[in-house]
N, C-alpha and C positions, 0 to 999 in steps of 0.2 A: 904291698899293694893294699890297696882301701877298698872296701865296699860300702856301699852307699843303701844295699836293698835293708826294707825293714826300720830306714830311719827318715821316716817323712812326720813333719810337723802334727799333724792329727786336725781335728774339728777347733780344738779349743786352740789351739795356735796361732788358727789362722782366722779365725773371731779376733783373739787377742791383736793379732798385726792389724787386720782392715780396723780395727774401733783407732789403734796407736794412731795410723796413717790418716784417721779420718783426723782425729784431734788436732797432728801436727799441723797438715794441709791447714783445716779451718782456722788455729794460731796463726800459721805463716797470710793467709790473705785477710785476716782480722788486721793485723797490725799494717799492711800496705794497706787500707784500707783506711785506718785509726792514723798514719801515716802522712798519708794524703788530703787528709781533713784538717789534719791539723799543719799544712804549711803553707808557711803566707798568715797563716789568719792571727790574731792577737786579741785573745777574748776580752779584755778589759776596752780596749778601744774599739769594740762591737757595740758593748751597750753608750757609751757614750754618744757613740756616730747617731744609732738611733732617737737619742735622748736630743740630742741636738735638730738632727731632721722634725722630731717632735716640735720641737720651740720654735723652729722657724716657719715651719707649715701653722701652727697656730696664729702667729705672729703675722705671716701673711693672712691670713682669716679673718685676722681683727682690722686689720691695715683693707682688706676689702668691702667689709662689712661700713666702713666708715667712723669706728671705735676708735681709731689714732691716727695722728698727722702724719703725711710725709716724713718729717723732722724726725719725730718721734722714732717713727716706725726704722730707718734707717740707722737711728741713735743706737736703739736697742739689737736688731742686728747687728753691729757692730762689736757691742759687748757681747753678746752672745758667740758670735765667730771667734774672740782672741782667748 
C-alpha cells in the first residue's frame, strides 16, 4: 500500500510548474499566432505589389496633372504591369 501524506510539491515546485506552463502556453499561442501571419502571405511579392502600386499611382499623377499623353501614359503602364 502507498502513502501519499508528506509528499506534496512545496512553494518552489509549484513556482517552477506555473513559470514551465506559462512558457509553454505563451510558445504554443506565439507560433499559432506567428503561424497565421505567415499563410497566404509571400514576402517578396509584398514589397513589389507596393512598389508597383507606387508607380502607377505616380503615373496616374503625372497623366492627371497634364505631364504625359494619353499614349504615353497607357505605354508605360503597360511596361510596368508585365
Amino acid at each position: 500500500m502507498m502513502y501519499w501524506d508528506g509528499h506534496d510539491i512545496g512553494g518552489w515546485g509549484i513556482a517552477i510548474m506555473v513559470i514551465s506552463m506559462t512558457l509553454f502556453w505563451g510558445a504554443v499561442i506565439l507560433g499559432i499566432v506567428l503561424l497565421a501571419r505567415g499563410v497566404g502571405n509571400k514576402p517578396q511579392n509584398r514589397g513589389e505589389a507596393t512598389t508597383l502600386g507606387r508607380a502607377e499611382s505616380t503615373l496616374a499623377e503625372r497623366f492627371a496633372r497634364g505631364e504625359i499623353e494619353e499614349v504615353e501614359y497607357r505605354n508605360r503602364l503597360a511596361t510596368l504591369r508585365e
